[in-house]
DSSP file (Angstrom, degrees, kcal/mol; ACC not computed):
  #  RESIDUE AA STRUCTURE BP1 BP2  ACC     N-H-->O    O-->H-N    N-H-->O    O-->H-N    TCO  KAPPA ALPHA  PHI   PSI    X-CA   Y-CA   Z-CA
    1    1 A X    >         0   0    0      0, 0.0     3,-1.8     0, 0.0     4,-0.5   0.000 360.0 360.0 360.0 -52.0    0.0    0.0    0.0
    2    2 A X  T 3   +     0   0    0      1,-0.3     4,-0.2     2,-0.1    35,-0.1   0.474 360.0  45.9 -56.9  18.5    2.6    2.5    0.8
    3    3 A X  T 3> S+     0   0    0     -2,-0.2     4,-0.9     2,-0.1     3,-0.3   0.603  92.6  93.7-145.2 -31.6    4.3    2.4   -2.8
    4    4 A X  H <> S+     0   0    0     -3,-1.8     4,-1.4     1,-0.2    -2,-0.1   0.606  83.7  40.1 -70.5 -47.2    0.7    2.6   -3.9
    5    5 A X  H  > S+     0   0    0     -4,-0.5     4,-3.8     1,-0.2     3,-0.3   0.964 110.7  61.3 -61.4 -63.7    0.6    6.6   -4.3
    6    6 A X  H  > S+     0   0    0     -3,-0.3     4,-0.6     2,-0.3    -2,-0.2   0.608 106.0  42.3 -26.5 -46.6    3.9    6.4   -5.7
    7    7 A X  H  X S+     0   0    0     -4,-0.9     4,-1.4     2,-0.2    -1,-0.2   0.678 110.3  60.9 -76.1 -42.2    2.6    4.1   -8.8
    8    8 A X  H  < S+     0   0    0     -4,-1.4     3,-0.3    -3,-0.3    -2,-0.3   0.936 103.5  47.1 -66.8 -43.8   -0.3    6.3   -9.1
    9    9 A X  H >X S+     0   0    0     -4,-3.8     3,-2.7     1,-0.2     4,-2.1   0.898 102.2  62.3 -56.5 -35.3    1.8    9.3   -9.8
   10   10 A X  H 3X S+     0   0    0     -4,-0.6     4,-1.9     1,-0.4    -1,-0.2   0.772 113.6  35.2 -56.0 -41.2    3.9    7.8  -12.3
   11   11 A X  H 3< S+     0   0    0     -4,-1.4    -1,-0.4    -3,-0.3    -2,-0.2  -0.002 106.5  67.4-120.4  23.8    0.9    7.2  -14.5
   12   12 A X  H X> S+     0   0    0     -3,-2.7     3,-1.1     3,-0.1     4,-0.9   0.713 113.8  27.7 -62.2 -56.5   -0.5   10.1  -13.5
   13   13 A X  H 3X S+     0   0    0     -4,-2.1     4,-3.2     1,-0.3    -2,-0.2   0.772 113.2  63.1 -67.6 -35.0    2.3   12.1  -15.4
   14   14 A X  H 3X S+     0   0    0     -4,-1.9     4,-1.9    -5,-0.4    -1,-0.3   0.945 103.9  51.2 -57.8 -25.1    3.0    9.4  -18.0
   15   15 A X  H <4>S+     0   0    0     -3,-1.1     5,-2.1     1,-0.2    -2,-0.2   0.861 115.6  42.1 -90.2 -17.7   -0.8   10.2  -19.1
   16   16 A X  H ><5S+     0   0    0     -4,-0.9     3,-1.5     2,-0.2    -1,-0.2   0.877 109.5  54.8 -83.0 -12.7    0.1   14.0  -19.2
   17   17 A X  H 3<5S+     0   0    0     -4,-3.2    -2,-0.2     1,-0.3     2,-0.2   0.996 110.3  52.8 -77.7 -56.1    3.6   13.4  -21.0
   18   18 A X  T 3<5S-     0   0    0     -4,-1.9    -1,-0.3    -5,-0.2    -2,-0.2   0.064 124.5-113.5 -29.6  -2.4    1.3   11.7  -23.2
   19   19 A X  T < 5 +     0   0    0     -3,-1.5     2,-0.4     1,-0.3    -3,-0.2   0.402  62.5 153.7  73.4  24.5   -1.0   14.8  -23.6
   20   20 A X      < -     0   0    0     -5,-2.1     2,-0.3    -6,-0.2    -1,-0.3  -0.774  40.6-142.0 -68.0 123.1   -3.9   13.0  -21.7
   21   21 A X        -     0   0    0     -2,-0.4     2,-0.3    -3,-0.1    -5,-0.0  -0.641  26.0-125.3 -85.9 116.4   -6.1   15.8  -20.1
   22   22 A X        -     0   0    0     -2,-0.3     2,-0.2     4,-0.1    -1,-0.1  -0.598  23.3-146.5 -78.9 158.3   -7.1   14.2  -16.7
   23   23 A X    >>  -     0   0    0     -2,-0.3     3,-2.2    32,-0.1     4,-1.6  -0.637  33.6 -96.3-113.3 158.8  -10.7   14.0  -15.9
   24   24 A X  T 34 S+     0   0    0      1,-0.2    34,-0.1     2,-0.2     5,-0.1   0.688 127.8  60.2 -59.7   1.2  -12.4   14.2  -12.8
   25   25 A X  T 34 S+     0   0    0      3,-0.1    -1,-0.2     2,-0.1    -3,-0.0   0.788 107.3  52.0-101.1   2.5  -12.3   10.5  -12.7
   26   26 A X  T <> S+     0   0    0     -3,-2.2     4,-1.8     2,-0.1    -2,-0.2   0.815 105.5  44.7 -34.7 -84.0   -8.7   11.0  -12.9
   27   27 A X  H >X S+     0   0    0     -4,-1.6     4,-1.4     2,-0.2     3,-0.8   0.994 110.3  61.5 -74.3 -66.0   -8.0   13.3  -10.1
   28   28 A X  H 3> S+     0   0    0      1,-0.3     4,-1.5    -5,-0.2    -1,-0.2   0.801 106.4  50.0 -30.1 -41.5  -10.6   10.8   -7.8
   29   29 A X  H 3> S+     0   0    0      1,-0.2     4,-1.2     2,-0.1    -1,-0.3   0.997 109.7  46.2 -52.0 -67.1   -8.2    8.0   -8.4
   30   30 A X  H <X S+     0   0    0     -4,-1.8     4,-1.0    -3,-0.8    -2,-0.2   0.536 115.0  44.1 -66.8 -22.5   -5.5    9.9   -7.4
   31   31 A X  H  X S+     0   0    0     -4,-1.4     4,-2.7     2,-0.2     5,-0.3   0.853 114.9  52.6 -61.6 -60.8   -7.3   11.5   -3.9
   32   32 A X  H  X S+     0   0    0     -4,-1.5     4,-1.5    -5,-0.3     5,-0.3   0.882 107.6  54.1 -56.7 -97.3   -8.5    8.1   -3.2
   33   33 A X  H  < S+     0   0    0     -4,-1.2     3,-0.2     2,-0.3    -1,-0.2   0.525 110.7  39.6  53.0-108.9   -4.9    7.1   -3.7
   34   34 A X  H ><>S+     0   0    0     -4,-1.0     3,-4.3     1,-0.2     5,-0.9   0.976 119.0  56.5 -44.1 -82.2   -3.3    9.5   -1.2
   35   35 A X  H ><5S+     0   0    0     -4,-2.7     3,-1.1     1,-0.3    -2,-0.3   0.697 101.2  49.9 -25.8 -29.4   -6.3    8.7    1.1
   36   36 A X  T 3<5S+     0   0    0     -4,-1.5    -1,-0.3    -5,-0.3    -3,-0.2   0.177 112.3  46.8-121.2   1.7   -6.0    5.4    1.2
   37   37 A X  T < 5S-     0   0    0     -3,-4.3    -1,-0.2    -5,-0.3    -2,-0.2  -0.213 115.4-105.7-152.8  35.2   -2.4    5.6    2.2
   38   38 A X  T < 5S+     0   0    0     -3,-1.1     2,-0.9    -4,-0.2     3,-0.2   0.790  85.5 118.4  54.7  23.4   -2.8    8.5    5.1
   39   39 A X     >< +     0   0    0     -5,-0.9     4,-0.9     1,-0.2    -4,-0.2  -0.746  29.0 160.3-113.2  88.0   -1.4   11.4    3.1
   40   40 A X  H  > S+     0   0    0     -2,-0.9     4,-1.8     1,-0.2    -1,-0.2   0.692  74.4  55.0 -95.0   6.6   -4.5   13.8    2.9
   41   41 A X  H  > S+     0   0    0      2,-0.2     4,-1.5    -3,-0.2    -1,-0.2   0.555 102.7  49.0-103.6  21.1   -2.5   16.6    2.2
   42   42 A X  H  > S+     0   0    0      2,-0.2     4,-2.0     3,-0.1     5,-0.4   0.764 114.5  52.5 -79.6 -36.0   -0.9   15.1   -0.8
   43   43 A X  H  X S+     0   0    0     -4,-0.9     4,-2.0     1,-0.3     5,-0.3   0.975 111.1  45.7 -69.8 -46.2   -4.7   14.3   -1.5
   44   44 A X  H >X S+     0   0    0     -4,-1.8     4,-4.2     2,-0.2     3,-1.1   0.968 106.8  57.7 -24.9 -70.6   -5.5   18.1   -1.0
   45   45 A X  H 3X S+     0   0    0     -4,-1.5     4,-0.6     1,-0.3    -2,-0.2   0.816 106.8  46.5 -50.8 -52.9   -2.6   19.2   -3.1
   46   46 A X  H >X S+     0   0    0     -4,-2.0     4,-2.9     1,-0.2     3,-0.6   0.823 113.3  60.0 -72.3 -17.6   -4.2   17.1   -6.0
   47   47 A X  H <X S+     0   0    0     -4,-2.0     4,-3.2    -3,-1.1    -1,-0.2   0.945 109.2  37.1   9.7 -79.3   -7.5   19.0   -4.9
   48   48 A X  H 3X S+     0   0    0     -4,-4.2     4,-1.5    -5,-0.3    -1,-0.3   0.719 114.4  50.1 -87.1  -6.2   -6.5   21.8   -5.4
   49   49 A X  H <X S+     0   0    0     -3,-0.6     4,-3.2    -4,-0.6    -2,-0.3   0.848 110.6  62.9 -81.8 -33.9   -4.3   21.1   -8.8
   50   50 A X  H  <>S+     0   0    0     -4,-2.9     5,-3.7     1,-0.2    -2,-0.2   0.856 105.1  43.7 -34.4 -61.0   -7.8   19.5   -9.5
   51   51 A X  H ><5S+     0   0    0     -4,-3.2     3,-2.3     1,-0.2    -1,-0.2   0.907 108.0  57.6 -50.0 -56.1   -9.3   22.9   -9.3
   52   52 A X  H 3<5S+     0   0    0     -4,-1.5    -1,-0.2     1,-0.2    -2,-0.2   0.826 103.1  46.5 -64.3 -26.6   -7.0   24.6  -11.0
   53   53 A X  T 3<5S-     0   0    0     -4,-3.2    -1,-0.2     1,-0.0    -2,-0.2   0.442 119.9-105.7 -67.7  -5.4   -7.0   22.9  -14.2
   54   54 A X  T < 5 +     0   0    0     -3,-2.3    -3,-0.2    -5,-0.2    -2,-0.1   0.760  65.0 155.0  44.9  54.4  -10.6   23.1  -14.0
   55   55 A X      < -     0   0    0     -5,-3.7     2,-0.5    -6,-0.2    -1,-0.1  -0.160  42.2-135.9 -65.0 164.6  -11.4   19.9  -13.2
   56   56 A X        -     0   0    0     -2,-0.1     2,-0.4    -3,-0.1    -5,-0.0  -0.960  18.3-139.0-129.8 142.9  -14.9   20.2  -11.4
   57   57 A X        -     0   0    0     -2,-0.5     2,-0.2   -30,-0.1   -32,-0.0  -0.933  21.4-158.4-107.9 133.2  -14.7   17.9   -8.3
   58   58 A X    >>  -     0   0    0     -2,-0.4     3,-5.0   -34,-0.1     4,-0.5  -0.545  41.0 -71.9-121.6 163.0  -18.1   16.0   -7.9
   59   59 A X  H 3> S+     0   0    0      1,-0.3     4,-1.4     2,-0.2     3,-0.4   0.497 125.6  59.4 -50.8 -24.0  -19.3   14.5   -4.8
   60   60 A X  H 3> S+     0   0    0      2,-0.2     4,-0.8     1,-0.2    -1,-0.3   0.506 102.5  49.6 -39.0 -30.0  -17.0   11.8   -4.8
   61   61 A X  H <> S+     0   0    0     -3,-5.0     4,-0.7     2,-0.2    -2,-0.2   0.496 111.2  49.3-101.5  -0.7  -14.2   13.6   -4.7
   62   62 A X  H  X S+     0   0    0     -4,-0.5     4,-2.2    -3,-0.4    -2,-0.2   0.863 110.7  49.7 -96.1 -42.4  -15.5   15.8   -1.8
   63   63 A X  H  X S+     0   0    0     -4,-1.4     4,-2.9     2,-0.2     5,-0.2   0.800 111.3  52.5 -72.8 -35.4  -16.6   12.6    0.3
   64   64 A X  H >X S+     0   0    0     -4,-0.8     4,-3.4     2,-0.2     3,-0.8   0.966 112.7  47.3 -39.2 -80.7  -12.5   11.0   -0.5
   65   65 A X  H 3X S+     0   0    0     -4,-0.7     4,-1.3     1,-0.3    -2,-0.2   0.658 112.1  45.5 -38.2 -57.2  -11.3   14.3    0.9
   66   66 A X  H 3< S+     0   0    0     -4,-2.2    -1,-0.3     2,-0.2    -2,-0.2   0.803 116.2  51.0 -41.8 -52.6  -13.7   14.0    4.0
   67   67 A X  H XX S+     0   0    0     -4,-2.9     3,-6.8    -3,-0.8     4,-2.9   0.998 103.3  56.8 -10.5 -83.5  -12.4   10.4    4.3
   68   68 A X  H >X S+     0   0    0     -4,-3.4     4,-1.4     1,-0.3     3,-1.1   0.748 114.3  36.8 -45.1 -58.3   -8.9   11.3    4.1
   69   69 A X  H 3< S+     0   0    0     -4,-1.3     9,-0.8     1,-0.3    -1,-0.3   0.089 112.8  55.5 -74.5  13.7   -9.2   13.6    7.1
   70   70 A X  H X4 S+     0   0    0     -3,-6.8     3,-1.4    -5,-0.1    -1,-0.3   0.689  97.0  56.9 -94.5 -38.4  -11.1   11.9    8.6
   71   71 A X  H << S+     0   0    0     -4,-2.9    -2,-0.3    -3,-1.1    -3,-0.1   0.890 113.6  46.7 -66.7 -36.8   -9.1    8.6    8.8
   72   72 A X  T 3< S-     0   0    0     -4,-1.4    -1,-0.3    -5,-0.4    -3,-0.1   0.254 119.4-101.4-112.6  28.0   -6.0   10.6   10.5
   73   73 A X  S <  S+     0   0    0     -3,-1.4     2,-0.7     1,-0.2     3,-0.1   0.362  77.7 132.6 117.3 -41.7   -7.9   12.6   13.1
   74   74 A X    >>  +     0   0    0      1,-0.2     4,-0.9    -6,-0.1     3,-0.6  -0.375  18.1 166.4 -92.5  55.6   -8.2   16.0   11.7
   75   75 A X  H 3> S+     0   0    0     -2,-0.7     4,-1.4    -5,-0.2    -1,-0.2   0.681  82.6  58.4  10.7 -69.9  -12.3   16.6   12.4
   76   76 A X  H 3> S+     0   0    0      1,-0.2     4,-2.7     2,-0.2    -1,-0.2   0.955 107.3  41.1 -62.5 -75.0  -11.3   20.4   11.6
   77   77 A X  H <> S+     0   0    0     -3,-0.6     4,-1.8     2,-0.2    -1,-0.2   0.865 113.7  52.8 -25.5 -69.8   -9.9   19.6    8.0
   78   78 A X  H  X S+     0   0    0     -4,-0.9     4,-1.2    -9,-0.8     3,-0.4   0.944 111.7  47.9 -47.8 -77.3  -12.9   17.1    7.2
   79   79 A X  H  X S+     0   0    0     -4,-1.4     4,-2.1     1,-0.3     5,-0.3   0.606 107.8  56.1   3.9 -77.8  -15.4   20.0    8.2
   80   80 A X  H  X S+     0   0    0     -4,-2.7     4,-2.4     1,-0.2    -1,-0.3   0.771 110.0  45.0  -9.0 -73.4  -13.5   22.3    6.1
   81   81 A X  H  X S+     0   0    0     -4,-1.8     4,-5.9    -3,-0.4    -1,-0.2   0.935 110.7  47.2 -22.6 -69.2  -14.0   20.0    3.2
   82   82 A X  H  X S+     0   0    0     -4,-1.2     4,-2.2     1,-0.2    -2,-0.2   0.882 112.6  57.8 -66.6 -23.3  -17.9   19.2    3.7
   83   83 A X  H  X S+     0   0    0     -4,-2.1     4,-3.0     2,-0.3     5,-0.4   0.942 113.5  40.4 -69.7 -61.1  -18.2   23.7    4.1
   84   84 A X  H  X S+     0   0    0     -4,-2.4     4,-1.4    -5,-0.3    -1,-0.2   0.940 108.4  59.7 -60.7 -24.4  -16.6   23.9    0.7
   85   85 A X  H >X>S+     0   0    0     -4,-5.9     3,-1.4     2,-0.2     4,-1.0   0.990 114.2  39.7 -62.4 -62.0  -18.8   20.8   -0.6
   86   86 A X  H ><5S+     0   0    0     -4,-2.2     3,-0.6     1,-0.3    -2,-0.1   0.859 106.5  64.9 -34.4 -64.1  -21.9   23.0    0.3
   87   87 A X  H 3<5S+     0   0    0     -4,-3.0    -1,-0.3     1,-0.2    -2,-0.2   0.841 101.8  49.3 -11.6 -60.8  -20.2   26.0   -1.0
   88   88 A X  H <<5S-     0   0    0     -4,-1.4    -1,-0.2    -3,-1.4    -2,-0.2   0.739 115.2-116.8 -76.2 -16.9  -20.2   24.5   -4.4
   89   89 A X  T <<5 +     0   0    0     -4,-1.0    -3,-0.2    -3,-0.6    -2,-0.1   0.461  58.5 153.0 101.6  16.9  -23.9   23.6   -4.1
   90   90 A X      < -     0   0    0     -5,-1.0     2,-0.3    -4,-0.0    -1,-0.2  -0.390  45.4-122.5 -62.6 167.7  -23.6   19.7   -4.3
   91   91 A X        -     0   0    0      1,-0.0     2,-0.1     0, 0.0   -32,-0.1  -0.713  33.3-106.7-100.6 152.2  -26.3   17.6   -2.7
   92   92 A X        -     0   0    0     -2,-0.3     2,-0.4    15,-0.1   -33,-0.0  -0.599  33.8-154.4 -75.7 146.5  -25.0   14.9    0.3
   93   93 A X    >   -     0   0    0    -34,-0.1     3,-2.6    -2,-0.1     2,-1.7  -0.998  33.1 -88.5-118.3 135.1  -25.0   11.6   -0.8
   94   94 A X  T 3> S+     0   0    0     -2,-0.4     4,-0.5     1,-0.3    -2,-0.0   0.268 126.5  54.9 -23.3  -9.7  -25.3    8.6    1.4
   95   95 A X  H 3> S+     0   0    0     -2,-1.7     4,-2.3     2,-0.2    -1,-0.3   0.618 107.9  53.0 -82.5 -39.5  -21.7    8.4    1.9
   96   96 A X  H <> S+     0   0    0     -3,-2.6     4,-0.8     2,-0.2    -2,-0.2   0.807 101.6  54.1 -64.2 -22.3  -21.9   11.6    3.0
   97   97 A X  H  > S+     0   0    0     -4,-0.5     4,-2.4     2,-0.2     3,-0.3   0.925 113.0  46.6 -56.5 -52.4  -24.6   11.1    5.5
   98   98 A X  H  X S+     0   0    0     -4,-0.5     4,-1.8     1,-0.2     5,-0.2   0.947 112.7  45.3 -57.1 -50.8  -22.4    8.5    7.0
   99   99 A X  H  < S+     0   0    0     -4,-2.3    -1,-0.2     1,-0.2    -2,-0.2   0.805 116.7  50.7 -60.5 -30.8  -18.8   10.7    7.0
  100  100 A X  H >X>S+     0   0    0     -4,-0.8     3,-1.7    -3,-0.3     5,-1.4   0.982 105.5  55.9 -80.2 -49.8  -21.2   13.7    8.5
  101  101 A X  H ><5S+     0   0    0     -4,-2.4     3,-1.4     1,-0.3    -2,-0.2   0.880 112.8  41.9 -31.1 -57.4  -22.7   11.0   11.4
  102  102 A X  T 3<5S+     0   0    0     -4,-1.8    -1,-0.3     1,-0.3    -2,-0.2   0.127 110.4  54.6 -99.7  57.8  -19.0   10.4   12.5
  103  103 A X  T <45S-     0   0    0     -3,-1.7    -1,-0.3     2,-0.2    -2,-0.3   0.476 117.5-121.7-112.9 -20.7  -18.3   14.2   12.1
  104  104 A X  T <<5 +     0   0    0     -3,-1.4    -3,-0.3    -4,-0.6     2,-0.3   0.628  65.6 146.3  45.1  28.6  -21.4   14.6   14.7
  105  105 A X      < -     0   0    0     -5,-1.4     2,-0.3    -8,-0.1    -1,-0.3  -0.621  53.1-147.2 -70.9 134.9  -22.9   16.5   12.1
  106  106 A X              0   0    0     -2,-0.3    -1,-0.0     1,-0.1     0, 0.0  -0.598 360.0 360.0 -97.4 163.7  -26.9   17.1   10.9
  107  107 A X              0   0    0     -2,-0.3    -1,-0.1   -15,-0.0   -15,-0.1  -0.080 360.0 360.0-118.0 360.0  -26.6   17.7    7.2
């Protein structure tokens, strides 16, 4: 698992050296990724490269992020997240109900 992120980048950049646009199902991998191997601010970073490229991050990709920070502790962080999921005007989805539950959170 730890080399896992690490594999993911590789062929994350081989698809751009290759002039493959990544897609938001793309960047999700690549959150999920980080997440899944306790780095949520690598999983941020791609977040926020996500954004810039003008990827639109869909509710999946908010509920990863809420994940990630959730899994190592940082309550504050997820929060953070689910404020900006609102922001954007997404709807909660049942994985968000769950993530919001161990936030203590009403949606």
């Amino acid at each position: 698992r730890s080399n896992q992120p690490d594999k993911a980048v590789e062929v994350f950049q081989l698809m751009q050296q290759q002039g493959i646009r990544p897609d938001e199902v793309t960047y999700n991998s690549m959150i999920n990724a980080f997440a899944r191997s306790n780095q949520p601010d690598k999983a941020m970073e791609m977040f926020q490269l996500m954004q810039q490229r003008k990827a639109r991050p869909g509710i999946i990709t908010f509920n990863t992020l809420m994940s990630a920070f959730l899994g190592v502790g940082q309550r504050d962080r997820a929060l953070a997240v689910w404020a900006s999921m609102r922001a954007a005007g997404l709807k909660p989805n049942p994985s968000t109900f769950r993530l919001l539950k161990q936030l203590g959170v009403a949606a």
